[in-house]
N, C-alpha and C positions, 0 to 999 in steps of 0.2 A: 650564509646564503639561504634563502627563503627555498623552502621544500616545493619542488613541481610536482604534481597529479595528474599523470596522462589519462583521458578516458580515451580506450581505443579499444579494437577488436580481442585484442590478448587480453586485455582489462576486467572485458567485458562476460568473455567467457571464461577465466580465474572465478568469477563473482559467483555467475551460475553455476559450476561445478562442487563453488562451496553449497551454496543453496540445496543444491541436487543433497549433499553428503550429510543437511541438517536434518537432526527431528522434524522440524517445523518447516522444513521445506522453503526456506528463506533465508534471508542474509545480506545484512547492511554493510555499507563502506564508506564511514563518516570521513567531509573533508573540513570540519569545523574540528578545533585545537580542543574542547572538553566539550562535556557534558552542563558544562557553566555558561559556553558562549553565548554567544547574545544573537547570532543569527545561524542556524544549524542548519547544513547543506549534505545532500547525503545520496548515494546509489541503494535503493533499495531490488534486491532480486527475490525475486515470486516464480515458484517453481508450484505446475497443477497439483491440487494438492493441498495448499497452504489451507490454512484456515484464519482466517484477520475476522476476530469479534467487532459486527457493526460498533462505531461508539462514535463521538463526538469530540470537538473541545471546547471546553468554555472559558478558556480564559482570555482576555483581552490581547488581541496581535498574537491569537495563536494557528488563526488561518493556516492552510497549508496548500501548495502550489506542486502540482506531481506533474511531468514530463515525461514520458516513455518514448525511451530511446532505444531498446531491444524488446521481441516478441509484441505482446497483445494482452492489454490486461483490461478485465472488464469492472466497472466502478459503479455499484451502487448506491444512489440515495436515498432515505427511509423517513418516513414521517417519527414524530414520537412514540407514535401506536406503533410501529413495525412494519406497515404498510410502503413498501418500493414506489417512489415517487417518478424517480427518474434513474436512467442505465446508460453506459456510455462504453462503446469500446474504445477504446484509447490504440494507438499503432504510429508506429513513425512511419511519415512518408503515406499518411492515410489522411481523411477527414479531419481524426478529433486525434489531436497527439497531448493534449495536456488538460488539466483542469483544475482551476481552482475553489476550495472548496470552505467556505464562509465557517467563521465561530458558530457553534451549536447548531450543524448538519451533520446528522446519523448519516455514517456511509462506511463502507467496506469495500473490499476491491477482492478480485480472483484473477487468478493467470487465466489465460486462454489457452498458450504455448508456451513449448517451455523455453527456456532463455529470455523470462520475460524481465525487464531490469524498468524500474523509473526513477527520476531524478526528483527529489523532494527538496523544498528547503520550506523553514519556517524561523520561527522564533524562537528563539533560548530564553533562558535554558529550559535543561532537560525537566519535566515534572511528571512522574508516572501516572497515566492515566488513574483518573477517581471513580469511587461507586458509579458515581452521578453521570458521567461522561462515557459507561458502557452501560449499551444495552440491556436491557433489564429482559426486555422481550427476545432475546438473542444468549442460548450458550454460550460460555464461557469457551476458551480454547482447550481446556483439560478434562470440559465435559463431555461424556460419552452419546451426547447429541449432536455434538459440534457437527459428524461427518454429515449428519441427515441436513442440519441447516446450511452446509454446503452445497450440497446438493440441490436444495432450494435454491440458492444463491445463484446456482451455476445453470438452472433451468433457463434464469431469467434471458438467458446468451443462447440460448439453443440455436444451433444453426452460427454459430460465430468461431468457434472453438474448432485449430486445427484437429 
């Protein structure tokens, strides 16, 4: 018998608690069978904090489509130069709950609140991001600048953030 996936309230907050207890302040919960598959479906949880290096994808149908279903997570998008084009708060049960976000769009995302969880799916398989497809004009997550361009990141929401 085929394995069921409940997303519900117990789920949901299992997720964030992992998130809360990471380094990185985040925490996936893949419902696609590998890293091979061919369409990858996933819960990702973003706890304040995180830091997600702006970057892109370029590969062909590797668009990706995010839903938030808990908290409030704010979504950046960035010209090539580094320049913030467009910002979006995302929230269930709000305005703007999802968005998809086209091959070769610079963007990054920040929690607002905590318990913040969205639904992604894309395309498989897995290929770890390239040089090319991070930010060049954006810190690395290991660099000791990261927190500062956080910060920038999270200026952009002022006034949005429980």
């Amino acid at each position: 018998m085929m394995q069921v996936h409940m997303i519900n309230r117990q789920s949901l907050d299992d997720l964030s608690a992992q998130a809360k207890q990471s380094p990185r302040l985040r925490k996936n919960h893949n419902f696609h069978a590998s890293n091979e598959s061919a369409c990858h479906r996933l819960l990702n949880a973003l706890e304040p904090g995180t830091y997600v290096q702006p970057h892109c994808h370029l590969a062909q149908e590797k668009d990706e489509m995010l839903v938030v279903i808990a908290g409030r997570i704010g979504v950046l998008l960035f010209d090539a130069n580094g320049v913030v084009v467009q910002r979006f708060v995302l929230a269930p049960m709000s305005e703007n709950i999802g968005i998809h976000i086209p091959i070769g769009t610079f963007h990054s995302m920040v929690a607002l609140s905590p318990g913040s969880i969205f639904f992604e799916a894309k395309a498989g398989p897995y290929v770890a991001i390239s040089a090319q497809e991070r930010a060049a004009w954006a810190p690395a997550e290991t660099d000791s600048a990261a927190a500062d361009f956080l910060q920038y990141m999270l200026k952009h929401f002022d006034g949005c953030a429980d």
